[in-house]
C-alpha positions as CSV (number, residue, x, y, z in Angstrom):
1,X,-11.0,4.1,-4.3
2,X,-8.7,5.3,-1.8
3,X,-5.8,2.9,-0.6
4,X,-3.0,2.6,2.0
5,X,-0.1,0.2,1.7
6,X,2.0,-1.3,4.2
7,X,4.7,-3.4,3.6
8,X,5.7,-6.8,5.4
9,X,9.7,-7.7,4.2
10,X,9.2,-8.4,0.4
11,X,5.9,-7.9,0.1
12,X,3.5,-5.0,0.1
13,X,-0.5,-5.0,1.6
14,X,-2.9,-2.8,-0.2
15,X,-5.9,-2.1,2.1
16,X,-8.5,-0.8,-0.1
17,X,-10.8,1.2,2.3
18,X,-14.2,0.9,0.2
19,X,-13.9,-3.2,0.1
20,X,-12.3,-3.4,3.9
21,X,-10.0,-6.1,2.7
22,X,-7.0,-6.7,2.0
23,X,-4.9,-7.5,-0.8
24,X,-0.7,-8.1,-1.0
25,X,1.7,-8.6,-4.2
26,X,5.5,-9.0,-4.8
27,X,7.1,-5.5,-4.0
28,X,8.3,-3.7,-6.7
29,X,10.4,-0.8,-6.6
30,X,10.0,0.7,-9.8
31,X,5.8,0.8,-9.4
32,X,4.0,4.1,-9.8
33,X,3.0,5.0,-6.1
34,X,3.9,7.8,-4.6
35,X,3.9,7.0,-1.1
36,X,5.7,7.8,2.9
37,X,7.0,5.3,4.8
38,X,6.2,5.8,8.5
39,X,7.5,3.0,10.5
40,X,5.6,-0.2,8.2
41,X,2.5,2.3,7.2
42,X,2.3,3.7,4.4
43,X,0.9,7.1,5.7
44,X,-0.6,8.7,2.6
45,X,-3.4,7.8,0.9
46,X,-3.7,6.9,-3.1
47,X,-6.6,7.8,-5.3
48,X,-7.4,5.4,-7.7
């Protein structure tokens, strides 16, 4: 599925397009996304 994250202070937000909802969990820096930060949105997309 494809997936954007934004991020609120500690915690991320996965929006995972194909369910249209929304998910969060503890941040973690040393995860396995590659991803931009624009502003609070995570502006490219991940394949999963």
């Amino acid at each position: 599925m494809v997936v954007w994250r934004t991020h609120s202070r500690s915690k991320l937000f996965y929006f995972f397009k194909d369910q249209t909802r929304f998910y969060s969990e503890e941040y973690d820096i040393k995860n396995n996304w590659h991803y931009a930060i624009s502003g609070d949105l995570i502006t490219n997309s991940i394949i999963t």
